[in-house]
C-alpha positions in Angstrom: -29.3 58.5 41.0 -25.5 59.6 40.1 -22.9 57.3 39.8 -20.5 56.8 41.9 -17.3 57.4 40.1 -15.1 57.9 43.3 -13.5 54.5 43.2 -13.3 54.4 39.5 -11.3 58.1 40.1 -9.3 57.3 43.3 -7.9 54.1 41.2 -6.4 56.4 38.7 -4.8 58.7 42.0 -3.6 55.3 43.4 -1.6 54.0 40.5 -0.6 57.7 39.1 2.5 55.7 37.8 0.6 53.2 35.9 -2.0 56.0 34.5 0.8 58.7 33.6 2.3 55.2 31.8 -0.9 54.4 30.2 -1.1 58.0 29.2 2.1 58.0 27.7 1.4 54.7 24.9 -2.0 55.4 24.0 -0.3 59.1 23.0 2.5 57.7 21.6 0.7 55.0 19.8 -1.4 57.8 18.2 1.4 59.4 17.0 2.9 56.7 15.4 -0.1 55.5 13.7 -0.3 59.4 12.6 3.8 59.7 11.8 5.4 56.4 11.9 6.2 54.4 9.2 4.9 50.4 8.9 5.1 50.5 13.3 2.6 48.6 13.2 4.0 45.3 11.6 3.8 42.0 12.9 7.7 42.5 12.5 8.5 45.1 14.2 6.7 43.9 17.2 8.2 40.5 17.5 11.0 43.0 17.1 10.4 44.9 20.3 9.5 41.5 21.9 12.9 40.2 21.6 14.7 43.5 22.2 14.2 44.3 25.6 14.1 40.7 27.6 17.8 41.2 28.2 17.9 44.8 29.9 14.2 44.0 31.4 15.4 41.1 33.6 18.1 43.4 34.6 15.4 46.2 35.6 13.8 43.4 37.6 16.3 42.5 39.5 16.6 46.8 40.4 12.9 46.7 41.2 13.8 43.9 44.1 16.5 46.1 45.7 15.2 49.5 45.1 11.5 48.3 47.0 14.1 47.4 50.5 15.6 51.2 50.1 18.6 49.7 48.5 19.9 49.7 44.5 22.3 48.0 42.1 24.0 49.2 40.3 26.4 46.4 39.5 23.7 44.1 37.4 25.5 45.2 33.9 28.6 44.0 35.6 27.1 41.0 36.7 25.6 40.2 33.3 28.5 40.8 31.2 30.7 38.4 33.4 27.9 35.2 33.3 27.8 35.5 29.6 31.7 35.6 29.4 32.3 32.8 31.7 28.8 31.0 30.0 30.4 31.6 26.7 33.8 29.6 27.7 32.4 27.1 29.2 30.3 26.8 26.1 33.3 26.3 24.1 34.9 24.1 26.2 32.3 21.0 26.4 31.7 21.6 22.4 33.2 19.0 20.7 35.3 19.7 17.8 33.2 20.4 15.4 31.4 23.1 17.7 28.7 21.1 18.9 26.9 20.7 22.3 26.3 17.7 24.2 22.7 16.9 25.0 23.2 18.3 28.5 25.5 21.5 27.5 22.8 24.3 27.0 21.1 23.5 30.9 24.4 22.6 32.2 25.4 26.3 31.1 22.3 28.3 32.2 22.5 26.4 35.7 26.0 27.8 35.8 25.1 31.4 34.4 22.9 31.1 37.3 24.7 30.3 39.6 27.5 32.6 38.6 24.3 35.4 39.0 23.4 34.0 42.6 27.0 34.0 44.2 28.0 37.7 42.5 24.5 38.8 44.3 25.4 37.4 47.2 28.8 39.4 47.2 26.5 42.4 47.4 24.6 41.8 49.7 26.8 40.9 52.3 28.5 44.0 51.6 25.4 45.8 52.0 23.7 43.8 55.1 26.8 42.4 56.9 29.3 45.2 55.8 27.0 47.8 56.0 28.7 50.2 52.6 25.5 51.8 51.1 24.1 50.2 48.4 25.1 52.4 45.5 28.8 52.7 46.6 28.9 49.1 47.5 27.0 47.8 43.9 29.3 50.5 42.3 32.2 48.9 43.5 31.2 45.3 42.5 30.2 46.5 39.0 34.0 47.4 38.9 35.0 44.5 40.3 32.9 42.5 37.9 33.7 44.2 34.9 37.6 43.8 35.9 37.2 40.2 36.3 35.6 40.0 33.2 38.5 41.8 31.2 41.2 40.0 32.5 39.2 36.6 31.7 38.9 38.1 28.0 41.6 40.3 27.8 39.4 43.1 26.6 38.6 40.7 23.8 35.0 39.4 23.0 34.4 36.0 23.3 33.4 34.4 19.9 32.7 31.5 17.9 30.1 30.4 20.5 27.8 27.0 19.4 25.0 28.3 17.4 23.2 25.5 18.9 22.8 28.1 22.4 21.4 30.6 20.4 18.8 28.9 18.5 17.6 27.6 21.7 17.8 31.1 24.1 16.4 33.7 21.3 14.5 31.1 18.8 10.9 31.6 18.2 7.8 29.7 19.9 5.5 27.8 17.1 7.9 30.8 14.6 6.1 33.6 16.3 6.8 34.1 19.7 10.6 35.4 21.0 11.9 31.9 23.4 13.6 35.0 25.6 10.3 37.0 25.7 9.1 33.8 27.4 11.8 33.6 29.9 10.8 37.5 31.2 7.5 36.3 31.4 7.8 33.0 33.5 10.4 35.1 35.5 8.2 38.0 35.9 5.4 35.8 37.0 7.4 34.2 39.4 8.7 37.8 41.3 5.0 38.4 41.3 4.0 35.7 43.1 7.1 36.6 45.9 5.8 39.7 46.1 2.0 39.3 46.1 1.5 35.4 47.4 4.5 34.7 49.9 6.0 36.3 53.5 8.8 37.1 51.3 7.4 40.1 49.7 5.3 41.5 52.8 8.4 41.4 54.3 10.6 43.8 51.9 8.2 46.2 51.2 8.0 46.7 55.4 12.1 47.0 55.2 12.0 49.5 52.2 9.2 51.4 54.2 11.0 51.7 58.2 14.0 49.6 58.6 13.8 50.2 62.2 10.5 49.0 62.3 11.2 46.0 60.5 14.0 45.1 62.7 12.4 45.3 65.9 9.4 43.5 64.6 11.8 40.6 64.2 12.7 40.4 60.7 16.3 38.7 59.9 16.9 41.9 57.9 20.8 41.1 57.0 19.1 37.6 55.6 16.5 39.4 53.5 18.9 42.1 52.4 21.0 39.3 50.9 18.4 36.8 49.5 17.1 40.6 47.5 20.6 41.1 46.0 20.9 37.2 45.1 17.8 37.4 43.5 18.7 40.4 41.8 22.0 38.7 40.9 20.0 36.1 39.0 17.9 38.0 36.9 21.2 40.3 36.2 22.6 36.6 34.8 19.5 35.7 32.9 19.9 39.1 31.2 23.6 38.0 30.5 22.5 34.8 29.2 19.9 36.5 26.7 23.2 38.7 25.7 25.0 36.0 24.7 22.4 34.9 22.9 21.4 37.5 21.2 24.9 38.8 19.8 26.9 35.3 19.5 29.8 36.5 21.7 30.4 38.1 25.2 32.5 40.9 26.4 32.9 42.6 29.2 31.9 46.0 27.8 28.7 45.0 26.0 25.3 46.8 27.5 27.0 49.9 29.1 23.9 51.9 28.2 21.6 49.7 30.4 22.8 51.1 34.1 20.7 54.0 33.1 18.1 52.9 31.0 17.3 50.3 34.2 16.9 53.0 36.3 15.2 54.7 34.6 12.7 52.1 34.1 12.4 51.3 37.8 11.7 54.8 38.4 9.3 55.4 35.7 7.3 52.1 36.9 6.5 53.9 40.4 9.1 51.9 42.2 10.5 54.8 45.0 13.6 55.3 45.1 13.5 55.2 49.5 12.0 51.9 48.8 8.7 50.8 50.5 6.4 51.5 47.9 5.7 50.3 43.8 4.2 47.6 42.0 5.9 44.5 39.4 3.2 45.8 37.2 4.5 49.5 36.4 7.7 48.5 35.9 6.8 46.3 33.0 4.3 48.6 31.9 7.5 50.9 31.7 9.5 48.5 29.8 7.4 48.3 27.3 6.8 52.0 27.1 10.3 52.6 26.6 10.7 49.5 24.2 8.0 51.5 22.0 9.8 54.9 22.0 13.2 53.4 21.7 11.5 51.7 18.2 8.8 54.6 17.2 12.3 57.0 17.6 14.5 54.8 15.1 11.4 54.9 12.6 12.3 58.9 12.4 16.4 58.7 10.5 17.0 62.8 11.3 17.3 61.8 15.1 20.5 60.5 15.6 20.9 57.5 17.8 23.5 59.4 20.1 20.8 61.4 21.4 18.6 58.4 22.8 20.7 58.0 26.3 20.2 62.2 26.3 16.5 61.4 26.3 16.6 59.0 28.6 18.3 60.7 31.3 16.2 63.9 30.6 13.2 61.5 31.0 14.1 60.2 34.1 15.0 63.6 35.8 11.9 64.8 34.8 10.0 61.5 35.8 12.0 61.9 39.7 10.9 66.0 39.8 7.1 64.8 39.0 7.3 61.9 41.9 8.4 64.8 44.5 5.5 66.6 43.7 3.0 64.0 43.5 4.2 62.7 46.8 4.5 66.4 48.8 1.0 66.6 47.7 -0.2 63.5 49.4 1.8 64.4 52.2 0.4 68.2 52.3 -3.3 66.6 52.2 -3.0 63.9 54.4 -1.7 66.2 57.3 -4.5 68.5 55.9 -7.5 65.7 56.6 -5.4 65.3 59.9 -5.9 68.3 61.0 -9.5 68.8 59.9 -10.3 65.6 62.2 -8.5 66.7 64.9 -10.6 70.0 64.5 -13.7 68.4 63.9 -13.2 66.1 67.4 -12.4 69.5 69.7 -15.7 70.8 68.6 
């Protein structure tokens, strides 16, 4: 008796995202173990742990809006300006020799959060209640956000912050294990559970996939829309609170590179871009893909830096040309097996 390998093979045609991901490390891993120099190093992987928390949270927050048929493009923005206003209020309840009160590092990230919550909320009420298209409307707040931040800092960066916040943000668990790497995880747990375990996520996969459908099912759409883009707005925070963080100062300028490198993740994760379809799961799978390139390519010193966001946006046109094939194939064999049934029932 054979096997019977068709689920085992129809998993792989399910998640094509997640295989041409898992495809992707195991031949770049290969590679590096071939080519790279000391990669593998307990280092260099705490490293990569503590690297990409910041733009990660950010990519999370995309991931929400892109599954409704939306995007935002404004989390950069959004970032820079909670770790700029995070940072001053930092230095204001510091006493004067620069040190924080028992209650100054929570007080701060409530704030930062908040900060996050109300600049998402801008967006989507622009999006639901306004009704501008999410990239013009998120392009326009990640103006307006970066504005406000430059005329809070002058175009200066915001220095001297208490050490005391970054010790406690980017510190290391038992001296192993990033403190920010933790945050991505309890926060990506949490989105998981929306989306898997709550009405919540039934609901905005069923907007991304037919808004019309959704509406006159009885979905509070403009609600949803804006609880998305709040939610969004709060990882785009937590990623500004990481940025602080990490560098010691804030400015409104800092992260420019991430917009793309986002997307790109988002994309490359299997999230679609009309919304309505993707897992949590891809996208962090893509995260860390990219976290492993962006390290394997700075083991190699003959490729310049300045051509990583070249790669990246080659990468993700490439990613979005292999997602319309993949997708006019199922669509070509699903009217296909259509149209054999219908045959199949006139005879």
């Amino acid at each position: 008796m054979k096997p019977n390998n068709k689920g085992f093979l129809s998993f792989f045609k399910y998640d094509i995202h997640i295989t041409r991901l898992l495809l992707i490390m195991i031949s770049w891993m290969i590679f590096m173990a071939v080519f790279g120099s000391r990669f593998y190093t307990v280092i260099n992987f705490q490293t990569m742990g503590a690297s990409f928390p910041e733009f990660g949270l950010m990519s999370l927050g995309i991931m929400l809006c892109m599954i409704t048929g939306g995007i935002d493009l404004s989390v950069v923005g959004v970032a820079n300006l909670t770790s700029i206003c995070v940072g001053m209020l930092l230095k204001t309840i510091a006493d004067a020799d620069n040190v924080l009160p028992v209650y100054g590092i929570p007080f701060a990230m409530l704030a930062g959060i908040l900060i996050g919550a109300l600049a998402g909320a801008v967006n989507g009420i622009l999006v639901a209640k306004v009704r501008i298209p999410p990239i013009l409307a998120t392009l326009g707040t990640l103006e307006l956000f970066t504005g406000i931040a430059i005329v809070f800092t002058r175009g200066r960066a915001v220095a001297g912050i208490p050490i005391q916040f970054a010790e406690t943000v980017v510190g290391k668990l038992f001296g192993i294990i990033p403190t920010h790497l933790v945050f991505f995880v309890a926060v990506a747990i949490i989105l998981q559970f929306l989306l898997t375990r709550t009405t919540y996520g039934t609901k905005i996969y069923m907007l991304g996939t037919n808004m019309t459908a959704a509406k006159f099912s009885g979905l509070n759409t403009e609600m949803l829309l804006i609880k998305t883009y709040v939610l969004s707005g709060i990882c785009a925070a937590m990623g500004g609170l990481v940025m602080l963080a990490n560098y010691n100062s804030a400015r409104a300028d800092y992260g420019t590179v991430y917009t793309l490198q986002c997307i790109l993740i988002v994309v490359l994760g299997g999230i679609s871009p009309i919304g309505g379809k993707g897992k949590l799961g891809g996208v962090i799978l893509a995260i860390c893909v990219l976290q492993m390139l962006s390290s394997g390519l700075n083991r190699f010193p003959r490729i310049s830096s300045f051509y990583i966001p070249l790669i990246w946006g080659g990468v993700l046109l490439l990613v979005m040309v292999m997602n319309y094939f993949t997708e006019n194939k199922k669509i070509k064999d699903t009217d296909l097996s259509v149209k054999s049934s219908a045959l199949k029932e006139e005879n």
